[in-house]
C-alpha positions as CSV (number, residue, x, y, z in Angstrom):
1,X,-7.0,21.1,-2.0
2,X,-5.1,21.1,-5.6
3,X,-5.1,24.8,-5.4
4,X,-3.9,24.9,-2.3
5,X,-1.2,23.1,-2.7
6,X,-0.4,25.4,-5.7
7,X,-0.2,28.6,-3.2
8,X,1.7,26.7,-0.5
9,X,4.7,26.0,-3.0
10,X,4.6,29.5,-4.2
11,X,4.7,31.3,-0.8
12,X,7.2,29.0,0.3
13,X,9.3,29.5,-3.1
14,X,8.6,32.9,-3.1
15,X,9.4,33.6,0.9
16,X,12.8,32.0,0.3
17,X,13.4,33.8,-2.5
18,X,12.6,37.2,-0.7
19,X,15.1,36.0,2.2
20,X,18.0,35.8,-0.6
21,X,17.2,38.7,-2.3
22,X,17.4,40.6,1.6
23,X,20.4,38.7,3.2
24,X,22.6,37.2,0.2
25,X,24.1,40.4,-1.1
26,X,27.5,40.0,0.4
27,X,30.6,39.8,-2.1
28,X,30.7,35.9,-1.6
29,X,27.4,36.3,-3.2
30,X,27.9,38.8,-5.5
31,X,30.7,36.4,-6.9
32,X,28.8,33.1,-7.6
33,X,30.9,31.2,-5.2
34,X,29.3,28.6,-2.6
35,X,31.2,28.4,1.2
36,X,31.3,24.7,2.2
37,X,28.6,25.5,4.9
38,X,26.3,27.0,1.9
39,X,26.7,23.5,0.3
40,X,26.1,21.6,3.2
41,X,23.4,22.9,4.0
42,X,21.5,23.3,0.5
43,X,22.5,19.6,-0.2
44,X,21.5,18.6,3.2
45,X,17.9,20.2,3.1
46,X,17.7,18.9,-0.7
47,X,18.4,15.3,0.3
48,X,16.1,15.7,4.0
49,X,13.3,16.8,1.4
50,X,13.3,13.7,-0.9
51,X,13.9,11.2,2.2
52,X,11.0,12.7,4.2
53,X,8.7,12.4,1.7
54,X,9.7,8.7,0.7
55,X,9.9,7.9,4.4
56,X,6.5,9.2,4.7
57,X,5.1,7.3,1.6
58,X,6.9,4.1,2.8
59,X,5.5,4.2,6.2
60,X,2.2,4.6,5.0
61,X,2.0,2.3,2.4
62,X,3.5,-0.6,4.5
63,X,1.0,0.1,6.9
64,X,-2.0,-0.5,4.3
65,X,-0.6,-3.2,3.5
66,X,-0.4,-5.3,6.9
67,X,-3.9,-3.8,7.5
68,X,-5.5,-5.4,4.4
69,X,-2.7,-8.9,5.1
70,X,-4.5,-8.7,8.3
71,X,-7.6,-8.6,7.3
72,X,-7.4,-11.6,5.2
73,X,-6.1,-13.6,8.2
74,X,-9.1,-12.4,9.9
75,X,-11.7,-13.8,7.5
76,X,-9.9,-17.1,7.2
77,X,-10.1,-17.9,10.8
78,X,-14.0,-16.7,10.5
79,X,-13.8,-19.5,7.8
80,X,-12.3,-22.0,10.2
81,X,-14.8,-21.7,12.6
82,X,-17.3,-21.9,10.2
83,X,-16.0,-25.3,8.8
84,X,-15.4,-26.7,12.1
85,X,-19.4,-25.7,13.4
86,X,-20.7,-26.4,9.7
87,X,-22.5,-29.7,9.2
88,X,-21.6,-32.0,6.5
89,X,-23.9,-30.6,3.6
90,X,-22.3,-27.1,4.1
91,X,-18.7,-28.0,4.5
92,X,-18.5,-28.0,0.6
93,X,-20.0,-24.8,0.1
94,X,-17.4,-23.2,2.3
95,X,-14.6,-25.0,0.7
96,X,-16.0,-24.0,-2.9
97,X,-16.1,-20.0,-1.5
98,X,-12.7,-20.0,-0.2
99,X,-11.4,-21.5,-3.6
100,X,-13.5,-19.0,-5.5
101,X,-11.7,-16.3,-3.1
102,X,-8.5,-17.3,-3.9
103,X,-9.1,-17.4,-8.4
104,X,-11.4,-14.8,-9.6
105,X,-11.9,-13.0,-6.0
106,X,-8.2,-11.8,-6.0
107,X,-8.0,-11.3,-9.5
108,X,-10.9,-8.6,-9.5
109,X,-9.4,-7.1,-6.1
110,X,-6.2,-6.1,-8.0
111,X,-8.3,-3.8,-9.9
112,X,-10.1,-2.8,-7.4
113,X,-13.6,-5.0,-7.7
114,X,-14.9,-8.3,-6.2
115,X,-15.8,-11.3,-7.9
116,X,-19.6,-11.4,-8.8
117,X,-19.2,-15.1,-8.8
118,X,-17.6,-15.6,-5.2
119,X,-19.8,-13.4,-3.7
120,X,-23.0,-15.8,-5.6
121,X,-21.0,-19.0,-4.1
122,X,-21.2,-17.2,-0.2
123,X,-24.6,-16.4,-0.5
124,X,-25.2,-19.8,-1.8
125,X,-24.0,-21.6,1.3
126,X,-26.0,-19.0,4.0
127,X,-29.4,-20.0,1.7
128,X,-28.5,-23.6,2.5
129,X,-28.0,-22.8,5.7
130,X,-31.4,-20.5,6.3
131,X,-32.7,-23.5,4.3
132,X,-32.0,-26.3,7.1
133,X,-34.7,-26.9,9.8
134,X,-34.3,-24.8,13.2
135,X,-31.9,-25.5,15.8
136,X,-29.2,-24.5,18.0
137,X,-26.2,-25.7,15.0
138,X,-28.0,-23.7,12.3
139,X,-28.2,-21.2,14.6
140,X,-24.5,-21.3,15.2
141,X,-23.7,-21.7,11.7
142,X,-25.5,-18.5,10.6
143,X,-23.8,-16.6,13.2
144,X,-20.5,-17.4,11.7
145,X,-21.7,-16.9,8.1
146,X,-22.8,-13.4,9.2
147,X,-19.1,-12.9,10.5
148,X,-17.9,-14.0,7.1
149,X,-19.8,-11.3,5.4
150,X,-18.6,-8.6,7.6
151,X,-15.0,-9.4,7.1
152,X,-15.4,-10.2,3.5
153,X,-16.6,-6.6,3.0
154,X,-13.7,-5.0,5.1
155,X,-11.3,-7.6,2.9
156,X,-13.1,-5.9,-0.2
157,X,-12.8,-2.1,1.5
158,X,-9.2,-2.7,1.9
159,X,-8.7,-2.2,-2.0
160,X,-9.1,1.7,-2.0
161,X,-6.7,2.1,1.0
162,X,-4.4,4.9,-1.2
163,X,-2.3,8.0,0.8
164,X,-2.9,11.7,-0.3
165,X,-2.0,11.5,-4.1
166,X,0.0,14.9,-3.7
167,X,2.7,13.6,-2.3
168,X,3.4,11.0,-5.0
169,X,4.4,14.1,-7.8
170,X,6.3,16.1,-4.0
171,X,8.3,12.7,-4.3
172,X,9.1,13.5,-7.8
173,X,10.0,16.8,-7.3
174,X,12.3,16.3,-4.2
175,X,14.0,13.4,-6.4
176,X,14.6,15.7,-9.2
177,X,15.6,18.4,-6.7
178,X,18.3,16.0,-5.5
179,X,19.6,15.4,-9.0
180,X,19.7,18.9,-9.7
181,X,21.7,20.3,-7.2
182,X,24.8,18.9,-8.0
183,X,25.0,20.4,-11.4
184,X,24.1,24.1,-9.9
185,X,26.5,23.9,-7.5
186,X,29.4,23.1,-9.3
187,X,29.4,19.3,-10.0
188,X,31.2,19.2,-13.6
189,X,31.0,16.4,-16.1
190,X,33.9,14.3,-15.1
191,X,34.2,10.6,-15.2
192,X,34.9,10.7,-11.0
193,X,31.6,12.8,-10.6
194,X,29.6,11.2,-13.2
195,X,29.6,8.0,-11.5
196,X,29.1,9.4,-8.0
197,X,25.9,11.2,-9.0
198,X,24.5,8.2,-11.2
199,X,25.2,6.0,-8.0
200,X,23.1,9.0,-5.8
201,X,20.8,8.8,-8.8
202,X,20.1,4.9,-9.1
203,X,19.3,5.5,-5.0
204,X,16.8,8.1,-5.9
205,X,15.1,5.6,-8.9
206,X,14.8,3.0,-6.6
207,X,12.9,4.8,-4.0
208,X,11.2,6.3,-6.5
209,X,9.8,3.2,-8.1
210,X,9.7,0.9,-4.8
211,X,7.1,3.9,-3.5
212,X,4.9,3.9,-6.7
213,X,4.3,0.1,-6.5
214,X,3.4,0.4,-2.8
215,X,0.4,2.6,-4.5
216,X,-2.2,-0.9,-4.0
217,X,-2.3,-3.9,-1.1
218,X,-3.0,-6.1,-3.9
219,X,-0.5,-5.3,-6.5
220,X,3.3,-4.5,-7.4
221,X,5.7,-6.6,-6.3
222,X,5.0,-6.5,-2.2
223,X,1.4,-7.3,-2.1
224,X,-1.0,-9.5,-0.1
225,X,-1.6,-12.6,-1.6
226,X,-4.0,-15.7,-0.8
227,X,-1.9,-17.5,1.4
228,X,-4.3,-17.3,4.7
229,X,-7.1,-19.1,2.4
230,X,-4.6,-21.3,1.0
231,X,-3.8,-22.3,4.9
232,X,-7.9,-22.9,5.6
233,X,-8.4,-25.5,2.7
234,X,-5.3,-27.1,4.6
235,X,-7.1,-26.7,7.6
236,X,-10.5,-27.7,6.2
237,X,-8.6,-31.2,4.9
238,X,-7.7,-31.9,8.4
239,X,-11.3,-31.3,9.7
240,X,-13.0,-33.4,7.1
241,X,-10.1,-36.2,7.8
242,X,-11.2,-35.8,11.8
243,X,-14.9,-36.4,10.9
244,X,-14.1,-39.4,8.9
């Protein structure tokens, strides 16, 4: 794929190259000297480069992330059900998991783990469960521990959601490629200028470094945090006070 990624950019730098070296022999060209249409449009497809590639990355990234926030809401109303079916002896092994989900749990997901200890404390409250004598509540109860499980594991599968790692060094580039342009076609070093292209500059830094940390779900500075567990040991509270 690396390779052929390689090729791609050369045909494509060589084709345009070929198409210059056929068609831009006129005397305007001979001369060195851009026409405000040549600028237009070499700034414009420059500019469309870097955007569509961000766009693209953006997009995609935001979408992982609501997928794995989703997921987490998923698995918390599993866990609600689970509380509200479970029977007193079980209630605090549920409660114990979801606390162990939201310490060491999301702490390992950030680097891309699980938490040996939180997955010990879920299979903990099923042997209690298997445990208890036979009848239609245990019955329930394992049915919605089984449901845990499953969306505990697409919760943990959600930490290698990543997009096609090529376009992260394209993004580069076509930042770079924005940055550059000015200078070859024309832009001097004037105070005026200067401050125009840092300003196009500190545009193309910020989308550069607001793409990077949309790399992971579970890190950077727009990531999914705990807050749907958080909301089921709320929710648990107001069970347990029901029961009482």
């Amino acid at each position: 794929m690396s390779l052929g990624i390689v090729i791609a950019v050369m045909l494509g730098a060589a084709v345009a190259v070929g198409i210059l070296a056929a068609f831009g022999r006129t005397s305007r060209s001979r001369e060195g000297a851009f026409s405000g249409g040549a600028l237009s449009f070499l700034g414009s497809a420059s500019l469309s480069s870097f955007i569509l590639v961000a766009a693209f990355l953006i997009a995609g990234s935001w979408s992982n992330l609501n997928t794995a926030r989703g997921h987490t809401w998923d698995e918390a109303r599993s866990l609600n059900a689970a509380y509200t079916d479970a029977d007193a002896s079980t209630r605090p092994l549920l409660r114990s998991y979801v606390t162990d989900v939201i310490g060491p749990d999301f702490t390992a997901m950030t680097h891309g783990g699980s938490d040996a200890g939180t997955w010990a404390g879920l299979d903990a409250a099923r042997q209690h469960v298997e445990a208890e004598p036979d009848s239609p509540q245990r019955t329930t109860e394992l049915s919605d521990l089984d449901d845990i499980y499953t969306k505990r594991q697409i919760r943990l599968a959600d930490t290698s959601l990543s997009l096609p790692s090529p376009l992260y060094p394209a993004l580069i580039g076509t930042g770079m490629l924005v940055l550059l342009f000015a200078p070859i076609a024309g832009l001097t070093f004037q105070r005026r200028e200067a401050i125009a292209l840092g300003l196009v500059g500190a545009v193309v830094g910020f989308g550069v470094y607001l793409v990077l940390h949309m790399t992971h779900p579970y890190t950077g500075p727009m990531h999914v945090t705990p807050a749907a567990y958080q909301q089921s040991l709320q929710r648990f509270s107001q069970l347990s006070r029901q029961a009482s």
